[in-house]
C-alpha positions in Angstrom: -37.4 87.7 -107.5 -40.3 89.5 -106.6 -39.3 91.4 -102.7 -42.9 92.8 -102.2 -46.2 91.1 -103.6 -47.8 94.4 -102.1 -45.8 96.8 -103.6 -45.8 95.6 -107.0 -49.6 95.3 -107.3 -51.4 98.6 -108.0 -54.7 99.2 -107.9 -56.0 102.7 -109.9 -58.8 103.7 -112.1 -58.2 105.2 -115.5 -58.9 108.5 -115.1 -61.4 108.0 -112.6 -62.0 109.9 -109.1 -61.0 107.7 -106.4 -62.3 108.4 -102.9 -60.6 107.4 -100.1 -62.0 105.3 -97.1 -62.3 108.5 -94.9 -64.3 109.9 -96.9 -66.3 106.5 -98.0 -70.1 107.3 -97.8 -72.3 104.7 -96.5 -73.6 102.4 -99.1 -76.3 100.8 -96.7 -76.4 104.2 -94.6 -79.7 103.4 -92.6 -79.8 99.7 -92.8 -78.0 97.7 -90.0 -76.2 94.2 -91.5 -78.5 91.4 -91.5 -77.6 87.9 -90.5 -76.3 86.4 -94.1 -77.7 82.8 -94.5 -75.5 79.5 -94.3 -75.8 79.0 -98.2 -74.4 82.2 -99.2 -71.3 82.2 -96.3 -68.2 81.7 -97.7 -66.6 79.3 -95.3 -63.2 81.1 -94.0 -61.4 77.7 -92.7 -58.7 77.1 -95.1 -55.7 79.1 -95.6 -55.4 82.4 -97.8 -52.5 84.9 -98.1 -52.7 87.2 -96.2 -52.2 90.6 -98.0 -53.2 94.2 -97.3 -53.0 95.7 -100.6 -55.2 98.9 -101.9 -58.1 98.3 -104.0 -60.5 99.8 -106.0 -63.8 99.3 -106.2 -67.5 100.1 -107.3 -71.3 98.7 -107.3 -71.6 97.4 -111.1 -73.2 100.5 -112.8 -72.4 103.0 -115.3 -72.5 105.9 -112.8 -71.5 104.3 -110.0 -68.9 106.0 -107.8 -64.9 104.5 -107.3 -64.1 103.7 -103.6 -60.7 103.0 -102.4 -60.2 100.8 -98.9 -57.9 97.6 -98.4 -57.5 93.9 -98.7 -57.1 91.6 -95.5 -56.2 88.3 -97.9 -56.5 87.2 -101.3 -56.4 84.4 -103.6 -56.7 83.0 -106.9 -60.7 83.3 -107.0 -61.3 86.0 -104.7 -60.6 88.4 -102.2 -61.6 89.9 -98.3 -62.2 93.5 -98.3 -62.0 95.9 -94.9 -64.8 98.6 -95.8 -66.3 101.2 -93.3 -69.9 100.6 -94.9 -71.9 97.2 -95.5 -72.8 95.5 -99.0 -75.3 93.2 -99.2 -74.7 89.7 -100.1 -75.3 88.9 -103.2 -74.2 92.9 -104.7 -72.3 93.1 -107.5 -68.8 94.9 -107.9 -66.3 96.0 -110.2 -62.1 96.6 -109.5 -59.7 97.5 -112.0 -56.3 95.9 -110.8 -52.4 96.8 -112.3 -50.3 93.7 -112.3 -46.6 93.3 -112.7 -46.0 93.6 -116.3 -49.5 93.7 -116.9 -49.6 97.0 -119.5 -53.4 97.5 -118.9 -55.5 97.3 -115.5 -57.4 94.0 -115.6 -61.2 95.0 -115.2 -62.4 92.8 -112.8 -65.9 91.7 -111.7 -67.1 89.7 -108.6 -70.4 89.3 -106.1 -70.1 89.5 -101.9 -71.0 86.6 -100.4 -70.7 87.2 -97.1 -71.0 90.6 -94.8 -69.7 90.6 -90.8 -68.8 93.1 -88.2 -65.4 92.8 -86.6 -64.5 94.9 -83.2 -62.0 96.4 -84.8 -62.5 100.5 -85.5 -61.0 103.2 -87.8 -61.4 106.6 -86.2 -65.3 106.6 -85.5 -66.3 103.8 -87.6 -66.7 100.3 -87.0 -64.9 98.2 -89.6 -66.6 95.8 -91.9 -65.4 92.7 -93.9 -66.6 91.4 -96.6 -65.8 88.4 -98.8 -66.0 88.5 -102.6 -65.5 86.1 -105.4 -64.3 87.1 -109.0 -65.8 86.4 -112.1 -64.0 84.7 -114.3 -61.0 86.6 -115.8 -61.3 87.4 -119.3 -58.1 87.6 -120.7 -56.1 84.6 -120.3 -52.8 86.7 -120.4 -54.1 88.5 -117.5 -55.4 85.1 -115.5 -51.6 84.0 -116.0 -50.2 87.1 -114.7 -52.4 86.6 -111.4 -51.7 82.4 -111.2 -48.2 82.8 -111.3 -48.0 85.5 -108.8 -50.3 83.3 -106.1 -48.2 80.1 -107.3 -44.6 81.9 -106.3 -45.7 82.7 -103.1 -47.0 79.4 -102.5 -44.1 77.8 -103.2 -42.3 80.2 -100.6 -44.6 78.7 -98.1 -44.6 75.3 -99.6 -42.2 73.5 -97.9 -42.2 74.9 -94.7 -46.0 74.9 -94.0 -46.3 71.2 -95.6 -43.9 69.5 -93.3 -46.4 67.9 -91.4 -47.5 65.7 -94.6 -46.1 63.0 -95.4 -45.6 61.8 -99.7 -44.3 58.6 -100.6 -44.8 55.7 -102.7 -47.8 53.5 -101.6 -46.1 50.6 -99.6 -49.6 48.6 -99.3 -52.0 46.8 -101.3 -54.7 48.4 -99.0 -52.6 51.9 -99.6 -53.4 51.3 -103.4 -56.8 50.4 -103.2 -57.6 53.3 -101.3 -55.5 55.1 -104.1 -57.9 53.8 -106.7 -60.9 54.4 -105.2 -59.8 57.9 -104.8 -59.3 58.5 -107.9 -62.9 56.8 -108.8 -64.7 59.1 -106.2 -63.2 62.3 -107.7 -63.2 61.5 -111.5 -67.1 60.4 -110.7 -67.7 63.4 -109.5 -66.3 65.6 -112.5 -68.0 63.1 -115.1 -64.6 61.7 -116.1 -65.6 57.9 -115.2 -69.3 55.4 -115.0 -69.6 54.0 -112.4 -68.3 50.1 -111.4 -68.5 47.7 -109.3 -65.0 47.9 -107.9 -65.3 51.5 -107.2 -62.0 52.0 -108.0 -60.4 53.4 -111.7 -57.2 52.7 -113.0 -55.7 51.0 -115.9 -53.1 48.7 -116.9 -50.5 50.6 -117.3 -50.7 50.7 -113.8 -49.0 47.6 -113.3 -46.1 48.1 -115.0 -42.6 47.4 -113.3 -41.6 50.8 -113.2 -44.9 52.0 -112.7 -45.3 54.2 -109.3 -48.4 54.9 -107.3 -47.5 58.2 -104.4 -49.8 58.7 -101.7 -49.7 62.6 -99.5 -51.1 61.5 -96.0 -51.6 64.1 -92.7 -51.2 61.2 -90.5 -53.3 58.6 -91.3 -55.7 60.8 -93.4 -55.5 60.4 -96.9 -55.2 63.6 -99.0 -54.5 62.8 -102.6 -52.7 60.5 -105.0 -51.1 61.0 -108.3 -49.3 58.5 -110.4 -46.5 57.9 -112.8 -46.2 55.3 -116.2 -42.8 54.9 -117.6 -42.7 54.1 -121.3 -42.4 50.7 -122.0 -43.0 48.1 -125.2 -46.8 49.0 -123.9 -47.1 52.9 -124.8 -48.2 55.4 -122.7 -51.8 55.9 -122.0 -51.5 59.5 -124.1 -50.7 57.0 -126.8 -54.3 56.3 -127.7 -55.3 60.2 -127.8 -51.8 61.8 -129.2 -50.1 59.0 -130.8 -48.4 61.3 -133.5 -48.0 64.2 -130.1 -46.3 61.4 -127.9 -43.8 59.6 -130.8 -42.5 63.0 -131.4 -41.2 62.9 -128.4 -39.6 60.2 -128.4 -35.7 60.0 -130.0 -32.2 58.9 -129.0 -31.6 59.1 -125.1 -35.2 60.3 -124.5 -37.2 58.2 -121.9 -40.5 59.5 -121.1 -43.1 59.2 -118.4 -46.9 59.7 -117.8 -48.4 61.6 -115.0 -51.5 60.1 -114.5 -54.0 59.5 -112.0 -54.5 62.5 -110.5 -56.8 62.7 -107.4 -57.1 64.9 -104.3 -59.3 63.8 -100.7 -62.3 66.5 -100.1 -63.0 65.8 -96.6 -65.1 69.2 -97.0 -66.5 69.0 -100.0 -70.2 70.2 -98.4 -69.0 73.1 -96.0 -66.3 75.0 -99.2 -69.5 75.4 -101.0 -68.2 79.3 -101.5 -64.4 79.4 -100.4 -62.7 82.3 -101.5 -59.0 79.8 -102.0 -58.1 76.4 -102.4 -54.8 77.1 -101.4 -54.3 73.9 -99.1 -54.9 71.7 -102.4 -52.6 73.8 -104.2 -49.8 73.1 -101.9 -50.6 69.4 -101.3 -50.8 69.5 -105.2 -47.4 70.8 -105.6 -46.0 68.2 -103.0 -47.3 65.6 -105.0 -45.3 67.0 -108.0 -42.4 67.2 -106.0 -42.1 63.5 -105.2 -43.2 62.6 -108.7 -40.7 64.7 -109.9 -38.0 63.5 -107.8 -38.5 59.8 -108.8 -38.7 60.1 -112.7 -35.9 62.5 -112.4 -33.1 60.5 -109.9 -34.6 56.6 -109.8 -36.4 56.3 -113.1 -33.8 58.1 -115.2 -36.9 59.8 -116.7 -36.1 62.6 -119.3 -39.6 64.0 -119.9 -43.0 64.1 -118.7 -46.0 64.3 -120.4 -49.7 64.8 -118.8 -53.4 65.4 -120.4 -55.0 68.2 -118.8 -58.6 70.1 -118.8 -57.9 72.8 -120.8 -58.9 74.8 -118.2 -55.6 74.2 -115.8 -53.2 74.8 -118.4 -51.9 77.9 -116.6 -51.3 76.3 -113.4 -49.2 73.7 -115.8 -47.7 76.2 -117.3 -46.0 77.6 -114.3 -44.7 74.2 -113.7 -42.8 74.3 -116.7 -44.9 72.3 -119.0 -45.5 73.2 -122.6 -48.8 72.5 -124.8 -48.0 69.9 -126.4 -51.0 70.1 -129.3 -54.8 71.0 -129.2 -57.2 69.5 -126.8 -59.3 66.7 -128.1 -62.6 64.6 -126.7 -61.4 62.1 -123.9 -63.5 58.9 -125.0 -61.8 57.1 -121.8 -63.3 60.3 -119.6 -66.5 60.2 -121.1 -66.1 62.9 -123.7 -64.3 65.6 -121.5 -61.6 67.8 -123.0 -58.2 66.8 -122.3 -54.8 69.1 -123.8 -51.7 67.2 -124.3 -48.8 69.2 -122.2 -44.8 68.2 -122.0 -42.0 69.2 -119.7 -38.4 68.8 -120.8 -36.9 68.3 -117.2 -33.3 69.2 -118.0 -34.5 72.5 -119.6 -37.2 73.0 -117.0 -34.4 73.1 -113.9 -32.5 75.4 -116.1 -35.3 78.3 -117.0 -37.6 77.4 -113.7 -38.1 80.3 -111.6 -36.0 80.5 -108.3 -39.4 80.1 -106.4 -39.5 76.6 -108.5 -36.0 75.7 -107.8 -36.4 76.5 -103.9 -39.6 74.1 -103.8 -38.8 71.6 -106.0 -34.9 71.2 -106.7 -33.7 72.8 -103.5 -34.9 70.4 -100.9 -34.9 66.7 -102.0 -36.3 64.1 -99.6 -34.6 60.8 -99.4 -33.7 58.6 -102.3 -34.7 55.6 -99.9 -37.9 56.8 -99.5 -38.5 57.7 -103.2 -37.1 54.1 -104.2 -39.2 52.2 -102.1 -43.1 51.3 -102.5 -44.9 48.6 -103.1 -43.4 45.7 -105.2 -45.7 44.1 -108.3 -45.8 40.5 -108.3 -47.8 38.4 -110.6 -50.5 38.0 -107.8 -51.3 41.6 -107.7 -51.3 42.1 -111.1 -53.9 39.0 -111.5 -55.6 40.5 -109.1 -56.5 44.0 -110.3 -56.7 43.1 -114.1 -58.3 39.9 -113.9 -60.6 39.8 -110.5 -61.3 43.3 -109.5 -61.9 44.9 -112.8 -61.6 42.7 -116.2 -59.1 44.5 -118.0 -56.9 41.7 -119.2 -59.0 40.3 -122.3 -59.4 44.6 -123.4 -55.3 44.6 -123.2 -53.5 44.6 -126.5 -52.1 41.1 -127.2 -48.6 43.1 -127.4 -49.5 44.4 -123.9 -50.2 40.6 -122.3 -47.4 39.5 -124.0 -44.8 42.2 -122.2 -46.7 41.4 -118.9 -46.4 38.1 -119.1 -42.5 38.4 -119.6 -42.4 41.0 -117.1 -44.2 38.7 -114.6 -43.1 35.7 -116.0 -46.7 34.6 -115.5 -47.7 32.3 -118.8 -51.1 31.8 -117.0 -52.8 35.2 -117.0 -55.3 34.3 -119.3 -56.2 30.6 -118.2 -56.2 32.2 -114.4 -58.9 35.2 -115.7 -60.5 32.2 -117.8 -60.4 29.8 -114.4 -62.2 33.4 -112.3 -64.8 33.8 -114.9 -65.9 30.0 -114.4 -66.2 30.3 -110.4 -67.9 33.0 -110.6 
């Protein structure tokens, strides 16, 4: 268990002079901070960890001197430095940091955003903060190093600071639309889906009988949705990407499961234009895990989970346990985008999780009542969202009608699609 985030993080320079902050000189000396303008501010309203650690740092340039002074907070894209002289926005800087079982420092580079006087004062200076945002780290071994640290500590503050949400199935049809249409709105945005008339994305598998939409509300407010397929007679939608990937998987007393339809809410999409953190997602991310995980593990009997990720987030998978499953291919169904084929073996995942992981997500289980319960399919809703709002039905493999139409005992799918197409 890691006791002290602070006091396994170590900042040095190899074999560099380090000044300290007494001694700082004055980097802007003669100029007094001017206002920074609203599209360079790095908007400071979502939560960070808090974190004074040492750092050191320098103006990018060969002869540039090292300075040493402290963090306020920190996160997985940047950090808020305490300094006793100003840096323009927009300067660039260098740190070398030491993580835990890191061998070498990671060199890493970032830009200020944002400058601002405080009241506070150290000795006969007035202190100064400053925002900056890395660069992208280099070496992926390092980027790990630096996710999993930020991820353990979220999942200490997890469950306690998440209490106020609220995750559960979806319990209406007007629950699930709005579901549907966040997911359209956020895989728009990314280029992962056209645009239709329904503006809502899902897909058939959807509809299955064991099928489950979850929903993370504050209140009212809708925050994010993710979904889960159970493998059936129809496949898994991996199926038409990793067909040889997926069948692998499956053997004698395996049952998998699909996490699909990931979407989260951004209410403030316009004002996070430079935030330092994301940290709220992350945490109403890992809640939507949780609940996932808790019904394909105790109601669907669910052995293992597969997911299709941008390459990109396969750390963050990573620390939840998921393996890479094979190389990332071309999405046709998200318009080309990457997508890498991960797995998580649940029995061997609660067995080699960290204790951070167990605490968040094995620890505390919510009630099987509320996991079990959602919205029932019936052979109206299904006729409704494959046959009237989006025409999906006549795409459907003729295996895949034929299972609904057992499922749903509902013979009349296509003359009812048929019957819409002449009305309309």
């Amino acid at each position: 268990m890691i006791k002290s985030i602070g006091s396994l993080i170590l900042f040095f320079i190899n074999g560099k002079h380090v000044e300290s902050a007494q001694v700082l000189e004055q980097h802007c000396k003669n100029e007094a901070l001017k206002p920074v303008s609203k599209d360079s501010v790095e908007m400071r309203q979502a939560t960070r960890l808090s974190l004074s650690i040492p750092v050191a740092y320098r103006v990018k340039g060969p002869l540039a001197k090292w300075y040493f002074t402290t963090s306020q907070d920190y996160s997985s894209s940047g950090i808020r430095l305490v300094l006793l002289s100003a840096l323009r926005p927009g300067t660039d800087i260098e740190m070398n940091i030491k993580l835990p079982e890191v061998d070498h420092p990671i060199n890493m580079k970032g830009v200020v955003v944002w400058v601002a006087q405080t009241s506070h004062r150290h000795a006969q200076h007035r202190v100064v903060e400053c925002g900056v945002v890395f660069d992208t780290i280099q070496k992926d071994t390092h980027r790990q190093k630096l996710v999993y640290l930020i991820a353990n500590k979220l999942c200490h503050l997890g469950l306690k600071s998440t209490q106020h949400l609220t995750a559960a199935p979806v319990q209406t049809l007007l629950d699930l639309k709005a579901c549907y249409h966040t997911v359209y709105q956020g895989y728009l945005a990314r280029g992962y889906c056209s645009p239709n008339p329904s503006q809502m994305y899902y897909h058939y598998f959807s509809f299955l009988p064991e099928s489950r939409a979850f929903v993370l509300k504050d209140k009212e407010k809708l925050l994010g949705t993710i979904s889960v397929i159970v493998d059936s007679p129809c496949g898994l939608p991996m199926d038409n990407l990793f067909p040889r990937e997926i069948q692998r998987l499956r053997g004698e007393g395996r049952k998998l499961a699909e996490v699909s339809l990931l979407s989260m809410v951004h209410h403030d999409r316009k004002k996070k234009r430079f935030s330092l953190t994301n940290f709220e997602k992350q945490l109403q991310l890992f809640r939507l895990f949780k609940i996932v995980y808790e019904y394909a593990r105790h109601i669907a009997g669910v052995t293992d989970l597969v997911i299709g990720v941008h390459p990109k987030h396969e750390t963050l998978y990573k620390y939840l346990m998921f393996n890479t499953l094979g190389s990332p291919k071309s999405y046709p169904e998200a318009r080309g985008n990457p997508a890498l084929p991960m797995h998580l073996d649940i029995v061997k995942g609660e067995r080699e999780c960290s204790n951070s992981l167990k605490d968040f997500f094995i620890s505390e289980r919510p009630s099987l009542q509320i996991i079990s319960s959602g919205l029932v399919m019936r052979k109206e809703i299904v006729r409704r969202f494959l046959c009237e709002e989006q025409m999906l039905w006549s795409t459907m493999p003729l295996e895949a009608r034929e299972y609904f139409k057992q499922c749903y005992s509902a013979g009349d799918l296509a003359s009812w699609e048929l019957r819409k197409r002449v009305l309309r």
